[in-house]
C-alpha positions as CSV (number, residue, x, y, z in Angstrom):
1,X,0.0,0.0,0.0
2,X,1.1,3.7,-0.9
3,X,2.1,6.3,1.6
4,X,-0.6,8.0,0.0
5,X,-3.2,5.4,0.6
6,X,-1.8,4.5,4.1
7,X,-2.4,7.8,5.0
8,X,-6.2,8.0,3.5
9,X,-6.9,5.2,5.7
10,X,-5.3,6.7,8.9
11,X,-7.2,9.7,8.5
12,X,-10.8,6.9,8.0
13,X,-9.9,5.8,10.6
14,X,-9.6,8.5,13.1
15,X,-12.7,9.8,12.0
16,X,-14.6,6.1,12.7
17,X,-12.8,6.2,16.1
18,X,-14.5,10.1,16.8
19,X,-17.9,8.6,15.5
20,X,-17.4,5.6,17.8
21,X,-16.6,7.8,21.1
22,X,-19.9,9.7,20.5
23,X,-21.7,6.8,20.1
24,X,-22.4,7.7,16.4
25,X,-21.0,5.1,14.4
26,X,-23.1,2.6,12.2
27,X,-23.3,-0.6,11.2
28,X,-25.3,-2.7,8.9
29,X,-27.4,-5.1,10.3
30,X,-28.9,-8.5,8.6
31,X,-32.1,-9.9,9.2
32,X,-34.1,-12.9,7.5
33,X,-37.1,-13.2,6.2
34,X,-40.3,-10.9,4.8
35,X,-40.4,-7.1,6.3
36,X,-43.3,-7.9,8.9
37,X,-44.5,-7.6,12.1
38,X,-42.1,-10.2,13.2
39,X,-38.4,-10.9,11.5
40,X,-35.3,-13.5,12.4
41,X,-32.5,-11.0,13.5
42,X,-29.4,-13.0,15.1
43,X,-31.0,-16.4,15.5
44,X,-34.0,-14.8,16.6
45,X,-37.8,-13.8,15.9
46,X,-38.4,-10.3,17.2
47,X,-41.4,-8.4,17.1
48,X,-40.7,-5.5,14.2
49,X,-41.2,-1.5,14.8
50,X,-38.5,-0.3,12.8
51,X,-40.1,-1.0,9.6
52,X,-41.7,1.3,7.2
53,X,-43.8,-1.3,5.7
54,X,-47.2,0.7,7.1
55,X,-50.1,-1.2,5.5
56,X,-48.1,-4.7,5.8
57,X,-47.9,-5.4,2.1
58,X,-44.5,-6.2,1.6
59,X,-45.4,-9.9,1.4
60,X,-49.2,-9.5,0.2
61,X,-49.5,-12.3,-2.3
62,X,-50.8,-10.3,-5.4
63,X,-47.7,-7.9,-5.1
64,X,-45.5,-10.6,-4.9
65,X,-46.8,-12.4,-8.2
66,X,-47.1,-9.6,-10.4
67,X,-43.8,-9.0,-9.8
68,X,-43.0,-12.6,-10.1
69,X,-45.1,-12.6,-13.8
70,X,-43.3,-9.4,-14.9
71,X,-39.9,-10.7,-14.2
72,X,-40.9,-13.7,-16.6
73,X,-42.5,-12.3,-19.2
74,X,-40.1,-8.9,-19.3
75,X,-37.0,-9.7,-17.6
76,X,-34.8,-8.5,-15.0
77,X,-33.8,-5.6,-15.5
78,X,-34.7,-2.2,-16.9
79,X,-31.6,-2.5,-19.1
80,X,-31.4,1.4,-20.1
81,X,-32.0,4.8,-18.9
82,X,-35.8,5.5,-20.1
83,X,-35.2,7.9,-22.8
84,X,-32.5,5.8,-24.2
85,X,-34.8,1.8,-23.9
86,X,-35.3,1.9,-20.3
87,X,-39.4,2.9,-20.2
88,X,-41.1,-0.4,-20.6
89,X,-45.0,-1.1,-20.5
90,X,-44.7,-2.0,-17.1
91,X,-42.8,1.7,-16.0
92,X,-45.9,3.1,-18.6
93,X,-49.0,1.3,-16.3
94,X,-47.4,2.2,-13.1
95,X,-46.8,6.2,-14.3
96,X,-50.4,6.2,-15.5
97,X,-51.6,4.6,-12.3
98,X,-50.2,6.8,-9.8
99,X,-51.2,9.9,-11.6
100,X,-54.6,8.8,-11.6
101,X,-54.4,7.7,-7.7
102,X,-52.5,11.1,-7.0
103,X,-54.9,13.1,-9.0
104,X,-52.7,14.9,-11.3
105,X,-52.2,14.5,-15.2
106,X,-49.1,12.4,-15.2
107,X,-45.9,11.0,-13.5
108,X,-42.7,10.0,-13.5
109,X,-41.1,7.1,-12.1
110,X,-37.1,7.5,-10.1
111,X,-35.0,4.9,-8.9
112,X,-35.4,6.1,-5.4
113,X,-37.1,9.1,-3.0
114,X,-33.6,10.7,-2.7
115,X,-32.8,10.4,-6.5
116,X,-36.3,12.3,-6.9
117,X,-35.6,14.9,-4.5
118,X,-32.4,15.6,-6.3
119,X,-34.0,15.4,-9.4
120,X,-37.2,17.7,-8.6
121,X,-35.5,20.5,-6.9
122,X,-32.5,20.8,-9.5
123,X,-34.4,20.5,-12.5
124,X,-37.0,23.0,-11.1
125,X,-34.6,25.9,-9.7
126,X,-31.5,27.0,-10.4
127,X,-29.0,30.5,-10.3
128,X,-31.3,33.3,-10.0
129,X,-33.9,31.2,-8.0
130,X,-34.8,30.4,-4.6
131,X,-35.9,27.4,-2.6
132,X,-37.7,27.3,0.7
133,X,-37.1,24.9,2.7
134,X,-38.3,23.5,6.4
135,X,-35.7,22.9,8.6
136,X,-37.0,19.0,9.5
137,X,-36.7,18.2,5.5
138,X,-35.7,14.9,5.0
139,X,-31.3,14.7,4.1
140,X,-32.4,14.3,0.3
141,X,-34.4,17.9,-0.1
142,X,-31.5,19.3,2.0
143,X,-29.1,17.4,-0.4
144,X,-30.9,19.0,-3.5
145,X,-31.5,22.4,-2.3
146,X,-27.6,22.5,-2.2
147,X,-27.3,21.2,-5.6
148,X,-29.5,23.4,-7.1
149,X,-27.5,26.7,-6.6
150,X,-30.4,28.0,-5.8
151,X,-30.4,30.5,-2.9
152,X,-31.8,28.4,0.0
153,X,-34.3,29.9,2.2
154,X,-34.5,26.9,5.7
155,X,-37.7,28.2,7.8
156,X,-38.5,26.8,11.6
157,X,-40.1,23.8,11.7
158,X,-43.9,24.6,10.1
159,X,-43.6,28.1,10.8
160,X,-46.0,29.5,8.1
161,X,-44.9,33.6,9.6
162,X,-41.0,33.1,9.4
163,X,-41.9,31.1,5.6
164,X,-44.2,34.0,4.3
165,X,-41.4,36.7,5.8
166,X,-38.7,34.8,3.5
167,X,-41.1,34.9,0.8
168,X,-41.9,38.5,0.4
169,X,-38.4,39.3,0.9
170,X,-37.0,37.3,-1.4
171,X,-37.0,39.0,-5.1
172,X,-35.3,35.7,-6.9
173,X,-36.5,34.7,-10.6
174,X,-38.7,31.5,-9.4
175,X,-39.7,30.2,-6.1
176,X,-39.7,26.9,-5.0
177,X,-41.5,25.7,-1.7
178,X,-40.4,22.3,-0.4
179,X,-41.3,20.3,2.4
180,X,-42.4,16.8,3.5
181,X,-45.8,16.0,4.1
182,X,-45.6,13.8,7.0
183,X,-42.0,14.4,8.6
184,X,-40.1,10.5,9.0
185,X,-38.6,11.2,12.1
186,X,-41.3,12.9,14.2
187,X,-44.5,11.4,12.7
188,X,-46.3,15.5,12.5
189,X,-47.7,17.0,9.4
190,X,-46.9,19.9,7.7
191,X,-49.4,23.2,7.7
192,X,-50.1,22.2,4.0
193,X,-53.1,24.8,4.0
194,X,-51.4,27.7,4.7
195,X,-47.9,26.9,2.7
196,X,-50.5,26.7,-0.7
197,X,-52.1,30.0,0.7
198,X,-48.6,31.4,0.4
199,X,-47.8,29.8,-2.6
200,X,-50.8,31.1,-4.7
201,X,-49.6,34.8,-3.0
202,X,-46.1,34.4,-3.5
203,X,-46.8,32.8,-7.0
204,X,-44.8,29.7,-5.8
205,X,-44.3,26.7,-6.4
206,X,-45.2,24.0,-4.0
207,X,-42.9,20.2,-3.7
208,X,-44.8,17.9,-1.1
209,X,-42.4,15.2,-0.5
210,X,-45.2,12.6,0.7
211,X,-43.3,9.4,1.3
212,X,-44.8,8.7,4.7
213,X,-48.1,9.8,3.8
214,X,-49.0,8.0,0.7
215,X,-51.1,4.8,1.1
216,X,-51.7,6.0,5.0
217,X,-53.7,9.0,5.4
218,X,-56.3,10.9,3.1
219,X,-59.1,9.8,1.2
220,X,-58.3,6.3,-0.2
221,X,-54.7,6.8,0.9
222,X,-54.1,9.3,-1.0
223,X,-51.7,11.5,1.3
224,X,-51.3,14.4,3.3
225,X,-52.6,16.7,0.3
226,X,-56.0,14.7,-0.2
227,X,-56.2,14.4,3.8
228,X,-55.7,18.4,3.8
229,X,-57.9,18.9,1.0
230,X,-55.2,20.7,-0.8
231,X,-54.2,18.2,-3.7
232,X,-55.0,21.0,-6.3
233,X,-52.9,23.6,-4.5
234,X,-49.6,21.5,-4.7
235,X,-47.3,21.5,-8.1
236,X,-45.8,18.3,-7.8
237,X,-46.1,15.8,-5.3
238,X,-43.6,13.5,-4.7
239,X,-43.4,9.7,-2.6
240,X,-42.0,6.6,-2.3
241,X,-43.0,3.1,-3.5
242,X,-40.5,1.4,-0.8
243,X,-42.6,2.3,2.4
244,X,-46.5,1.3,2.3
245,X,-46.6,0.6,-1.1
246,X,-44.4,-2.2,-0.3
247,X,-42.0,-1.9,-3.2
248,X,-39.0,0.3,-4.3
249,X,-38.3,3.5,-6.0
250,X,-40.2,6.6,-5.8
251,X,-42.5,9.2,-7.8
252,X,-43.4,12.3,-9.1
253,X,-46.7,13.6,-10.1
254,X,-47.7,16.6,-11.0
255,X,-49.6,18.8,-14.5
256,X,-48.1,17.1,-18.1
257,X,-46.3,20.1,-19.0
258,X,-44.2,19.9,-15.5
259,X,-43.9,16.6,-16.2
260,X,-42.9,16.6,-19.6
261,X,-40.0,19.7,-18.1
262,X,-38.8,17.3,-15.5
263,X,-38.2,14.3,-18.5
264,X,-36.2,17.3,-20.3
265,X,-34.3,18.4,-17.4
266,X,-34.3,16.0,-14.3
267,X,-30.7,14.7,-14.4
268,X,-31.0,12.0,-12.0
269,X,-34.1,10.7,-14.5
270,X,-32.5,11.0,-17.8
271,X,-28.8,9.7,-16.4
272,X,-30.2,6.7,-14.2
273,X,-31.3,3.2,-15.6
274,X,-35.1,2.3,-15.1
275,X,-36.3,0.2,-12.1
276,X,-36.7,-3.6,-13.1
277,X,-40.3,-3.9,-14.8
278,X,-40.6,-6.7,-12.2
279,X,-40.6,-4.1,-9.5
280,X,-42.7,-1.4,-11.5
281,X,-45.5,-4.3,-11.9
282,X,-45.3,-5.0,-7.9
283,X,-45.9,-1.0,-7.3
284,X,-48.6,-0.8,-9.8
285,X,-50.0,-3.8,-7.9
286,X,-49.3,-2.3,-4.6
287,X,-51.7,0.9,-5.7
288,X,-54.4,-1.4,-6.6
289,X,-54.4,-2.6,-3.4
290,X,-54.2,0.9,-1.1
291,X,-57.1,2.3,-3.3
292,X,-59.1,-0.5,-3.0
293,X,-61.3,-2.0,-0.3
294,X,-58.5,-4.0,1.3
295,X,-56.1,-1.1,1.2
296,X,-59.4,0.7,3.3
297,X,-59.4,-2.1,5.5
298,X,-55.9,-1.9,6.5
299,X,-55.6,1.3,7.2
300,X,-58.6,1.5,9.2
301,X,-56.6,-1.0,11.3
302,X,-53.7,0.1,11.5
303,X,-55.7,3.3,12.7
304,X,-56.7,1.5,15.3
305,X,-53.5,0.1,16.9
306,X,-51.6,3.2,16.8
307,X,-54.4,4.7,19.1
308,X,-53.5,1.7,21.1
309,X,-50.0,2.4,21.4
310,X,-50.3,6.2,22.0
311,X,-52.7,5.4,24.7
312,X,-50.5,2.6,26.1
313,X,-47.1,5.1,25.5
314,X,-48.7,7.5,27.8
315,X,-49.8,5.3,30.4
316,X,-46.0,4.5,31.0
317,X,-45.1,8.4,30.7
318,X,-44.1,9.4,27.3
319,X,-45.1,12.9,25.9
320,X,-46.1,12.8,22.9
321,X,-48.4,15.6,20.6
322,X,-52.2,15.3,20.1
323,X,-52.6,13.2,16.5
324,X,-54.5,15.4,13.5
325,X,-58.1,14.6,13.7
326,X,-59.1,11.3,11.9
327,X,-55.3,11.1,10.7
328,X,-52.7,8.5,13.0
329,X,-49.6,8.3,11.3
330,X,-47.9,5.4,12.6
331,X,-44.5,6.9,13.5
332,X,-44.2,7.7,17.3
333,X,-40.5,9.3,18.6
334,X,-39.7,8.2,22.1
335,X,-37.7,11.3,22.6
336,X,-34.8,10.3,25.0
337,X,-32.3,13.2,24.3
338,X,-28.7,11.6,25.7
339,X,-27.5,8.9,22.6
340,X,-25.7,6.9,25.0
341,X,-29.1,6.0,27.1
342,X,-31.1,6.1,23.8
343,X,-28.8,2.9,22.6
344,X,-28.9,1.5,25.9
345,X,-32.7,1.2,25.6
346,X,-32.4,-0.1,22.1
347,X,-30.6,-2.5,23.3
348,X,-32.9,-3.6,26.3
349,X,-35.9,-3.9,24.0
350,X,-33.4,-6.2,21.3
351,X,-33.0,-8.5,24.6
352,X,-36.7,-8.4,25.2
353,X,-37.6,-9.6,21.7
354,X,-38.2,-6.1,20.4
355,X,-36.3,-4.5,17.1
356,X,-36.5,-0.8,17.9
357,X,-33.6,1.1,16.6
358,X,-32.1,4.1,17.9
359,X,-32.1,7.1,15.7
360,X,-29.0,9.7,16.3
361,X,-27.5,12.9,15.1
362,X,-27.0,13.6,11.9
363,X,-30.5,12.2,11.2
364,X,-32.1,14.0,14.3
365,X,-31.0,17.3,15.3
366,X,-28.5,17.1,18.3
367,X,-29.8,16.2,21.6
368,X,-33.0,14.5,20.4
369,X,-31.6,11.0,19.9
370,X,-34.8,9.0,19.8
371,X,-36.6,5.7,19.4
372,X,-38.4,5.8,16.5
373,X,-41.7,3.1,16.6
374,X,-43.2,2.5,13.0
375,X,-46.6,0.4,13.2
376,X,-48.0,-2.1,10.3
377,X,-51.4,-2.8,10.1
378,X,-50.3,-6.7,10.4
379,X,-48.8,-6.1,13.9
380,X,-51.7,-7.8,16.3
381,X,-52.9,-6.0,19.8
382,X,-50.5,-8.8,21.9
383,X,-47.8,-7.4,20.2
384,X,-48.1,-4.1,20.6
385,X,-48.8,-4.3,24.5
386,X,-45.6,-7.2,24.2
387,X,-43.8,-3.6,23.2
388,X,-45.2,-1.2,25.6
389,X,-44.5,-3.5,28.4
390,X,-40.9,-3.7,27.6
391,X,-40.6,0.0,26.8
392,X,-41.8,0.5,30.4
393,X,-39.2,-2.4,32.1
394,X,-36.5,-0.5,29.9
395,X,-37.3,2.8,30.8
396,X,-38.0,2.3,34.3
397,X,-34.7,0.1,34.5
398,X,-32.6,3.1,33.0
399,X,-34.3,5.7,35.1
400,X,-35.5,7.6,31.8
401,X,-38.3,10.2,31.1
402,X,-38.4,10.1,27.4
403,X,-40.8,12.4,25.6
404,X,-42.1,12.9,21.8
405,X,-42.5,15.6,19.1
């Protein structure tokens, strides 16, 4: 090995040993089986709330055998980039399908959420522009506001005052509002009323990255826009087909002409091959299934056990904010603030036969280390009290108050 290389990997190294002494390095960790309510992790079956699988699809049997079918009949892979060969029937019926399910004219399919933020917010802005931003934006809108050499405007946390302030201040070409719908890591909603009030105003244009609140909230699942009553007021909305839709990759729908812009000008869509057609087939199944009766069903469910586990987390003494009216999102922090104690009760609930992951800093903002409980609507009631009682041993057992959002 080179001096040069020897001393690349010294300087790695240090900077593992820092994350390490902060309690902030990561590791990969493999478990067996289906994403469900329960998985094998280490020789083990644990009940599952780190798991983004909402509506418990990921191993419904019709999603699994379209994609089986479309792997058959049109192979493995997308082969190309989809201007070049890459936009096969199946990546046609699944754009058509969640345009119609999202309400808007058309849509484009990405390779992932964060290759669709990237792709959005640098295709749509630019020098000379602006993007605003909420400070609790998942990494890839912060990643693609930077890219975008755009000016970036990053308001408080759903402040509509300090957003409209940066707005009439700002005198830039074109402006670009982004925000999630339903924020990942503490399970609230954005003021999506009163953003497309500005909007309209300002003569903005509104990005509603809704990846946690597609197939869970709204009329037939549609997300935090339909659930608002807003879906007109927002340009483009954005999600992911990896989290209740029980596939992968992401989307973007919004008016033809937008669209039609973003296939001109979104470099992470033009430059990226296409998602397998098996996979596109499995997400155009998965909508069938959230639109429909059974996708009704499940959410009314899963409804129901996350108002069990709110109720049960504040029995035991965890803060947490009211829920929106007729809207549980299934994400609940368990705010514990110190990392070290926040791992320590990750690790008390892996002994109890719960995975339930720490989340730290970068992903949260410093001191709000957290657990982070995702529900399915396959968990059953015995498991979700199995939780809560082991939550309570932990936390009593490491003399914790933990709060939420």
């Amino acid at each position: 090995m080179s001096n040069a290389q020897e001393d690349w990997k010294a300087q790695l190294g240090a900077e593992l040993r820092e994350l390490t002494e902060a309690n902030l390095r990561r590791g990969l960790r493999t478990v067996e089986g289906m994403q469900g309510p329960t998985m094998r992790y280490g020789g083990r079956t644990l009940v599952n709330l780190s798991s983004n699988n909402y509506l418990g699809l990921a191993g419904y049997p019709a999603i699994i055998e379209a994609s089986v079918e479309a792997a058959r009949t049109a192979g493995a892979s997308g082969a190309a980039s989809p201007l070049i060969s890459g936009h096969m029937a199946a990546h046609e019926e699944l754009a058509r399908a969640l345009a119609a399910f999202k309400r808007k004219d058309a849509a484009l399919v990405f390779g992932s959420g964060f290759l669709a933020n990237l792709g959005l917010i640098t295709a749509l802005t630019g020098e000379g522009d602006a993007v605003f931003s909420d400070a609790l934006n998942h990494a890839s809108i912060v990643d693609g506001c930077r890219l975008s050499r755009a000016r970036v405007h990053v308001y408080p946390h759903g402040s509509l005052n300090r957003l409209e302030d940066a707005l009439r201040n700002s005198q830039a070409r074109r402006k670009l509002i982004v925000t999630d719908g339903v924020f990942s890591m503490d399970g609230d909603l954005a003021p999506l009323p009163g953003i497309c009030d500005l909007a309209d105003q300002y003569n903005a244009m509104l990005v509603v990255d809704d990846a946690h609140g597609t197939g869970v909230i709204g009329e037939g699942g549609r997300g935090s826009g339909a659930y608002f009553g807003v879906e007109e007021g927002v340009s483009v909305t954005m999600g992911t087909l990896g989290k209740a839709l029980a596939s992968y990759g992401a989307f973007a729908c919004a008016d033809s002409e937008v669209v039609d812009y973003l296939v001109n000008k979104s470099r992470p869509y033009i430059y990226s091959t296409s998602p397998p057609p098996a996979v596109a087939a499995a997400s155009c199944a998965a909508v069938r299934v959230v639109e429909g009766d059974e996708g009704e069903r499940r959410r009314e469910n899963l409804g129901n056990l996350c108002a069990r586990f709110r109720a049960g987390l504040r029995f035991i003494g965890v803060r947490l904010n009211e829920p929106p009216p007729g809207a549980e999102i299934p994400i609940f922090p368990i705010i514990i603030r110190d990392t070290e104690k926040t791992l320590a009760l990750a690790e008390y609930l892996m002994e109890a036969g719960i995975y339930l992951l720490a989340i730290r800093p970068p992903t949260v903002p410093e001191g709000t280390s957290r657990l982070r409980a995702t529900l399915m609507a396959t968990h059953t009631e015995a498991q979700i009290d199995r939780t809560l009682d082991a939550l309570e041993s932990g936390i009593k057992k490491l003399g914790l108050a933990p709060g939420g959002c």
